[in-house]
C-alpha positions, 0 to 999 in steps of 0.5 A: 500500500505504501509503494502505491501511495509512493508512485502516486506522489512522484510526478510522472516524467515523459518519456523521450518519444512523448516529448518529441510528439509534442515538438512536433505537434507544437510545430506543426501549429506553427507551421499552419498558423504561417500558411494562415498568415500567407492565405491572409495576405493575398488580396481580396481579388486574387481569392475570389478569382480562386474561387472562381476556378475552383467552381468552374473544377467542380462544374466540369466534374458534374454529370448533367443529365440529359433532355429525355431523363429530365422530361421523365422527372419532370412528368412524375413530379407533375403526377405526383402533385395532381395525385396528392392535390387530389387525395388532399381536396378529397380529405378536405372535402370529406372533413367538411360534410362531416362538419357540416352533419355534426353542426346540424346535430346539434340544432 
């Protein structure tokens, strides 16, 4: 009991390999914060020209589809709205006969 007690009053030294992964850790911060600094540094019109390319990169990378898909999307949208405009007015109505028969109940 007394050795536990011991070892839990030594303060834990590092070892070798923990000190250098905190080095390099600390240097890699400081690296980022160097790259940081440089991106600050470009003018506001030279990053909106990058972004620019890069949209105009991701454009090329889209596959468009072509007019017959398009149409056939386009067809089942359409149906499936009138379908469900339908089954929506059809509820609607229904709801209001029934409001209809239980106000006249109650005369």
């Amino acid at each position: 009991m007394a050795d536990i007690e011991k070892k839990a009053a030594q303060p834990t030294s590092e070892s070798k390999a923990e000190k250098k992964a905190k080095s390099k850790a600390d240097s890699d911060s400081k690296k980022s914060k160097s790259k940081k600094s440089d991106k600050d540094k470009q003018s506001i019109f030279k990053r909106i020209a990058n972004w620019f390319k890069d949209l105009r990169k991701e454009f090329k990378k889209v596959t468009w589809p072509d007019k017959k898909s398009v149409f056939k999307n386009t067809l089942v949208v359409l149906c499936v709205v009138v379908i469900g405009s339908i089954f929506v007015g059809l509820l609607d109505f229904g709801f209001l006969k029934l409001m209809e028969f239980l106000m006249g109940l109650s005369k």
